[in-house]
PyMOL CGO cylinders between C-alpha atoms (Angstrom):
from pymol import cmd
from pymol.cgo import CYLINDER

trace = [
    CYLINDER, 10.49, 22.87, 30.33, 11.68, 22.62, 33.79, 0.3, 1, 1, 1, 1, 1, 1,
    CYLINDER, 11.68, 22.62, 33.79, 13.85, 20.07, 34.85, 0.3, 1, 1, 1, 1, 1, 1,
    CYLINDER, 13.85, 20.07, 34.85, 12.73, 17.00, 36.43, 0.3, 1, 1, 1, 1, 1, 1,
    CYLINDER, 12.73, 17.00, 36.43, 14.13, 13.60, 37.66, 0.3, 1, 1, 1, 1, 1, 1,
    CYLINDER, 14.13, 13.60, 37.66, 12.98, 11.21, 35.57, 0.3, 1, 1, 1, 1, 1, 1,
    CYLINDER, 12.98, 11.21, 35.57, 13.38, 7.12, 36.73, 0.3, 1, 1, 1, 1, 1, 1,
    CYLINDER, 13.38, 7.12, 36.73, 12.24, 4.02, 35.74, 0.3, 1, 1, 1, 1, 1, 1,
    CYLINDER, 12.24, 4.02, 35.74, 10.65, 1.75, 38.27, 0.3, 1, 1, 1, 1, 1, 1,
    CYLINDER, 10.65, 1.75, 38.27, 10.02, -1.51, 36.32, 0.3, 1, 1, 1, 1, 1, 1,
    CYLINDER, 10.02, -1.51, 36.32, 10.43, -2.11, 32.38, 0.3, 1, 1, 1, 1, 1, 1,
    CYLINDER, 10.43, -2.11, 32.38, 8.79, -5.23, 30.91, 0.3, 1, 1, 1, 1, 1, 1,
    CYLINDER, 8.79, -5.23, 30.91, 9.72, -6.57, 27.38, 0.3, 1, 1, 1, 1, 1, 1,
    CYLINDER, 9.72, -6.57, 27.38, 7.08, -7.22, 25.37, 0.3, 1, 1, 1, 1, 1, 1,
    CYLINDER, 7.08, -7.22, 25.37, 8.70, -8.02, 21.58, 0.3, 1, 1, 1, 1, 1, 1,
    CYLINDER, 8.70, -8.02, 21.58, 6.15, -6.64, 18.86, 0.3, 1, 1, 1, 1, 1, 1,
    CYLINDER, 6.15, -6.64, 18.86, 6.14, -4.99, 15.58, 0.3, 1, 1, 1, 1, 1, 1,
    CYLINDER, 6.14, -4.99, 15.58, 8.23, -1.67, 16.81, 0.3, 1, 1, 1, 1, 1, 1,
    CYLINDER, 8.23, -1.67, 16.81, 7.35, -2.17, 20.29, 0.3, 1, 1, 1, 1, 1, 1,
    CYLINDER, 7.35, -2.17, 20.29, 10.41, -3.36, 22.80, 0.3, 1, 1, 1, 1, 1, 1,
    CYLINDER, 10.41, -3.36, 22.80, 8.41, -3.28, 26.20, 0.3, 1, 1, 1, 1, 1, 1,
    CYLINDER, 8.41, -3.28, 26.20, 6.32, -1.46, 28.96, 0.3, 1, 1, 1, 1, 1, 1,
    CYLINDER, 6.32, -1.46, 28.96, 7.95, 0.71, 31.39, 0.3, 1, 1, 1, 1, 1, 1,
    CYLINDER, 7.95, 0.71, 31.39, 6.59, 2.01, 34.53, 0.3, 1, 1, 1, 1, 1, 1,
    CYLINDER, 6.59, 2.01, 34.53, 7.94, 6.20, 35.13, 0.3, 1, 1, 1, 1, 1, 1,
    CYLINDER, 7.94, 6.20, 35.13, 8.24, 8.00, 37.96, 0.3, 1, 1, 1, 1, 1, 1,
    CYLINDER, 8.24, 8.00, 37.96, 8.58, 11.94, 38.23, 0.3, 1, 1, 1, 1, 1, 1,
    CYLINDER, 8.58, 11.94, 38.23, 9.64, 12.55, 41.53, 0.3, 1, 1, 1, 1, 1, 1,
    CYLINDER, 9.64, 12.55, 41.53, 8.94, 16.49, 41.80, 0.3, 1, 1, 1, 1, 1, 1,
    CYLINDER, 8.94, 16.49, 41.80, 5.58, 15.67, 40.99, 0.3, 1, 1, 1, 1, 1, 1,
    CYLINDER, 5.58, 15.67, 40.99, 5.17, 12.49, 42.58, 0.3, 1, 1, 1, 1, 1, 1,
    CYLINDER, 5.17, 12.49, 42.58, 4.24, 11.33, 39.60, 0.3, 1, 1, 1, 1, 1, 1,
    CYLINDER, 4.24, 11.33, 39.60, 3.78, 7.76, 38.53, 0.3, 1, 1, 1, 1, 1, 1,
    CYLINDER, 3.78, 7.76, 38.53, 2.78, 6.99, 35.06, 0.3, 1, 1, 1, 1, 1, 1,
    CYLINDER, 2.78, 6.99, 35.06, 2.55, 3.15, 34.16, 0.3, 1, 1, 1, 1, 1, 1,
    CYLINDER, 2.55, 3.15, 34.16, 2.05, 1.54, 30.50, 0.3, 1, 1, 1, 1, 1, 1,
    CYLINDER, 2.05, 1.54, 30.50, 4.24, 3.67, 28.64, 0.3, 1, 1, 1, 1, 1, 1,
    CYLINDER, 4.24, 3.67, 28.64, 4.88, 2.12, 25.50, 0.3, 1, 1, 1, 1, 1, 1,
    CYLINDER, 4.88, 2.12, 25.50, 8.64, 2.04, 24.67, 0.3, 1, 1, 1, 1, 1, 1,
    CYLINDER, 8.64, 2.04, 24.67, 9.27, 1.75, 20.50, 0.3, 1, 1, 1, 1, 1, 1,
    CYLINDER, 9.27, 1.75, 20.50, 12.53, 1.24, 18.31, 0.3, 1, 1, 1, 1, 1, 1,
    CYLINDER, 12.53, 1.24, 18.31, 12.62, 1.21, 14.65, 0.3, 1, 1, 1, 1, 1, 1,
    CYLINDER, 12.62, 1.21, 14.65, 15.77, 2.18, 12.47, 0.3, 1, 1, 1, 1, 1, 1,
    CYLINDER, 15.77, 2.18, 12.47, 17.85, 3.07, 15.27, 0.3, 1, 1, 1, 1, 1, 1,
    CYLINDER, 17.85, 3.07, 15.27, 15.29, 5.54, 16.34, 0.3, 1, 1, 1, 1, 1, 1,
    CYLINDER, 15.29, 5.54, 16.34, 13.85, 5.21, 19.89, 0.3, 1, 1, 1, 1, 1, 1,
    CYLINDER, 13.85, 5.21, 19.89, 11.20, 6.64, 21.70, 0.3, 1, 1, 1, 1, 1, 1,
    CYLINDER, 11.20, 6.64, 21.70, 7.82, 6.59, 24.24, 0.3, 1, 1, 1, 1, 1, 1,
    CYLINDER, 7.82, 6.59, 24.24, 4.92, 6.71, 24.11, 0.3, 1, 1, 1, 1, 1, 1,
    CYLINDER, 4.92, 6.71, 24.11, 1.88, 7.88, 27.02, 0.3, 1, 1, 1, 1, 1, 1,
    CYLINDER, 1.88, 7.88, 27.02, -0.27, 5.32, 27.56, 0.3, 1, 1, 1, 1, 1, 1,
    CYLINDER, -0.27, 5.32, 27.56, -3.50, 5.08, 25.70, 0.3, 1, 1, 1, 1, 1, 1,
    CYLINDER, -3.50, 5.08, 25.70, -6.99, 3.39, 25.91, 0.3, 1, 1, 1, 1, 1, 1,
    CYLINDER, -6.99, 3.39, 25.91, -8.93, 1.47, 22.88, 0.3, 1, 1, 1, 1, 1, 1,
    CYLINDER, -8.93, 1.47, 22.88, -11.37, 3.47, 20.94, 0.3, 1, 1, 1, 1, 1, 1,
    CYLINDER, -11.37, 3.47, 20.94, -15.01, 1.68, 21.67, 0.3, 1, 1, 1, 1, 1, 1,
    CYLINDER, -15.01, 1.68, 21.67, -18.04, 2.49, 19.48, 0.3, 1, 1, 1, 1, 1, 1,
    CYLINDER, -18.04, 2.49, 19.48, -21.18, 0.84, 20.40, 0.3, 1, 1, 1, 1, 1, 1,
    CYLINDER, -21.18, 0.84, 20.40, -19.83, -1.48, 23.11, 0.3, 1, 1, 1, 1, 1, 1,
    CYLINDER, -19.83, -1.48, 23.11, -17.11, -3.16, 19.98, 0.3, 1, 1, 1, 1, 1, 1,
    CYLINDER, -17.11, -3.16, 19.98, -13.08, -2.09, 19.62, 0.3, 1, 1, 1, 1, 1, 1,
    CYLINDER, -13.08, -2.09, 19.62, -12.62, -0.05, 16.51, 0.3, 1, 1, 1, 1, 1, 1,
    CYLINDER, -12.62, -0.05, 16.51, -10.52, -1.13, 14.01, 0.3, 1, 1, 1, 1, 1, 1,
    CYLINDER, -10.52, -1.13, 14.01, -8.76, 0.85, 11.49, 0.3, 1, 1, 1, 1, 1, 1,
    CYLINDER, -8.76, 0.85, 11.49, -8.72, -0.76, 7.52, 0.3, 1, 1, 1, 1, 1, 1,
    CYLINDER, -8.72, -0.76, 7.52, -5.83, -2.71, 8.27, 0.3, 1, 1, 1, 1, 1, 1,
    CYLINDER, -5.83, -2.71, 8.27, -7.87, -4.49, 10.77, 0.3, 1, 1, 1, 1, 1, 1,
    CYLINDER, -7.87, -4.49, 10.77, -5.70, -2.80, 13.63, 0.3, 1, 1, 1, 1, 1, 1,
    CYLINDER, -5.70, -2.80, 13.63, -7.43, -1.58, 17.02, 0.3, 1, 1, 1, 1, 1, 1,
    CYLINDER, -7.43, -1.58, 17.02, -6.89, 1.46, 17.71, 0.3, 1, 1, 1, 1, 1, 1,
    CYLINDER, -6.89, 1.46, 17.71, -6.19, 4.16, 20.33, 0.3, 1, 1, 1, 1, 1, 1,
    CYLINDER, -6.19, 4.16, 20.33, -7.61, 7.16, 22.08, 0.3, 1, 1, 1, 1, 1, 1,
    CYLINDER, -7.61, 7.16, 22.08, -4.67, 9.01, 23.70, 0.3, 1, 1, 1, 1, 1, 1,
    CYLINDER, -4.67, 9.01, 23.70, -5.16, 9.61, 27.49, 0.3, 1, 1, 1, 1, 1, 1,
    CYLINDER, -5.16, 9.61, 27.49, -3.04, 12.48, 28.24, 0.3, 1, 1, 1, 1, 1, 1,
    CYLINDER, -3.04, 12.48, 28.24, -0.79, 14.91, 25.95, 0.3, 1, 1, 1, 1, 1, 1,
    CYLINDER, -0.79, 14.91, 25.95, 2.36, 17.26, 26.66, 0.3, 1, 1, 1, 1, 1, 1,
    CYLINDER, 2.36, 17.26, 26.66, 1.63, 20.93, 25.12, 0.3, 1, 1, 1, 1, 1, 1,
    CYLINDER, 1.63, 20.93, 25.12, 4.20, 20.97, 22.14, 0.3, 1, 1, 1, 1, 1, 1,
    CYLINDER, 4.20, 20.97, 22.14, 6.21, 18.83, 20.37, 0.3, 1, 1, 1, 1, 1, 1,
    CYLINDER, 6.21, 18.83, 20.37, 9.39, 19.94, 21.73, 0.3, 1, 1, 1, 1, 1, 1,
    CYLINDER, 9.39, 19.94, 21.73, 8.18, 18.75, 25.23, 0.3, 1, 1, 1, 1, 1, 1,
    CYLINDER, 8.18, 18.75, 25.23, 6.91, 15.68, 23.97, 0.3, 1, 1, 1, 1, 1, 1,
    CYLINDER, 6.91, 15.68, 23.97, 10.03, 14.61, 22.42, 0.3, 1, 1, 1, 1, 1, 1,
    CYLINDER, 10.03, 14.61, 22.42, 12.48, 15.82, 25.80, 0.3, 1, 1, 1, 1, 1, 1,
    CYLINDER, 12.48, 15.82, 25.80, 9.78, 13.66, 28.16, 0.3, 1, 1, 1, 1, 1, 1,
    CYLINDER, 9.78, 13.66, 28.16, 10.44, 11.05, 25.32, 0.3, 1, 1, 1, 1, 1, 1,
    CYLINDER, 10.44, 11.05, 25.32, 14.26, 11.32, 25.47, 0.3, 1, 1, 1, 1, 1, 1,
    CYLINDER, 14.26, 11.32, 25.47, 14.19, 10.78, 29.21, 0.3, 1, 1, 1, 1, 1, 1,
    CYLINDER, 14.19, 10.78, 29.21, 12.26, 8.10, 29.30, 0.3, 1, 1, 1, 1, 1, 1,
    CYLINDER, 12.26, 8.10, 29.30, 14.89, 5.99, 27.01, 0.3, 1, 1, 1, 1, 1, 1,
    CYLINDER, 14.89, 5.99, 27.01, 17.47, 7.17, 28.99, 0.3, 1, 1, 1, 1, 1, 1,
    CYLINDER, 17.47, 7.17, 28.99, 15.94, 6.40, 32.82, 0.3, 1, 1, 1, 1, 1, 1,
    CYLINDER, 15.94, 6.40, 32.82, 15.33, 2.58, 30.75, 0.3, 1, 1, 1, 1, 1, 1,
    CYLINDER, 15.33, 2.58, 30.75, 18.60, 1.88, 29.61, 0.3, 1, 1, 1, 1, 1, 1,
    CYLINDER, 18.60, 1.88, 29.61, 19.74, 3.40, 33.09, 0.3, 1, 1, 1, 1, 1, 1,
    CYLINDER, 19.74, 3.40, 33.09, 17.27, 0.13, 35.08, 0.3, 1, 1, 1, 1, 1, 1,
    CYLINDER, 17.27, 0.13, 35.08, 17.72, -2.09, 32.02, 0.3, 1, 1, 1, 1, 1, 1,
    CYLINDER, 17.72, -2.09, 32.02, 20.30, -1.67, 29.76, 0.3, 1, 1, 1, 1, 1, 1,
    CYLINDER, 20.30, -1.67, 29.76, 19.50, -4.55, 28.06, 0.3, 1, 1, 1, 1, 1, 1,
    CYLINDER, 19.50, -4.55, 28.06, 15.98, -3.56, 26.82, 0.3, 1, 1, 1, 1, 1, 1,
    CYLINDER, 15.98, -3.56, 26.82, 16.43, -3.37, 23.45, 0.3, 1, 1, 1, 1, 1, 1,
    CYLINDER, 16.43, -3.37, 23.45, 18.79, -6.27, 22.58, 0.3, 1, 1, 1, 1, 1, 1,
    CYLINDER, 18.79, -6.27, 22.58, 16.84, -7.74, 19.54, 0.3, 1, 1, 1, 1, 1, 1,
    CYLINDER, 16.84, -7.74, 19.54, 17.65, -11.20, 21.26, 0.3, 1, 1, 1, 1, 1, 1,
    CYLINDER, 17.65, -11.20, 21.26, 15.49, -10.42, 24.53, 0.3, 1, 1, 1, 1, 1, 1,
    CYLINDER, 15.49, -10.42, 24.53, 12.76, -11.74, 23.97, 0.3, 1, 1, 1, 1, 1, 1,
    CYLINDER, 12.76, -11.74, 23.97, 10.39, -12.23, 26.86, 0.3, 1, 1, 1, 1, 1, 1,
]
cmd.load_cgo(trace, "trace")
């Protein structure tokens, strides 16, 4: 993968489950803004996660057996490997605006 300069415009917390907030990326050789992207921690793992739209059937939200809605990706990166360096930036270009964003006591 080429490089690119990865930089987070906003961050919101949003405390949930595995889920410490919504950050808004830019990609400035593409001029590239992606918003929603879902930032996770569990077990001292981190990562992101593209934004993604509910799965509708028949005008309802689909829910999984554990009564969960759930989600249609809207975009995808070509292999894993990119995937997880996009991913790695995104946590970093975070922490860089908001250092603070996964402090278990932040909730907002």
């Amino acid at each position: 993968m080429s490089k690119v300069t990865v930089t987070c415009e906003d961050f919101r917390a949003y405390r949930k489950n595995t889920l410490a907030g919504f950050a808004c990326i830019k990609i400035s050789e593409l001029k590239l803004e992606i918003k929603d992207i879902a930032i996770h921690q569990k077990s001292g793992r981190r990562w992101a996660q593209l934004p993604a739209k509910p799965q509708i059937r028949d005008g309802a939200l689909v829910k999984g057996d554990d009564g969960k809605v759930q989600y249609l990706p809207i975009m995808s990166f070509a292999t894993r490997a990119v995937a997880d360096a996009f991913s790695a930036a995104v946590i970093t270009a975070v922490l860089d605006l908001y250092f603070e964003a996964f402090d278990e006591e932040r909730i907002e």
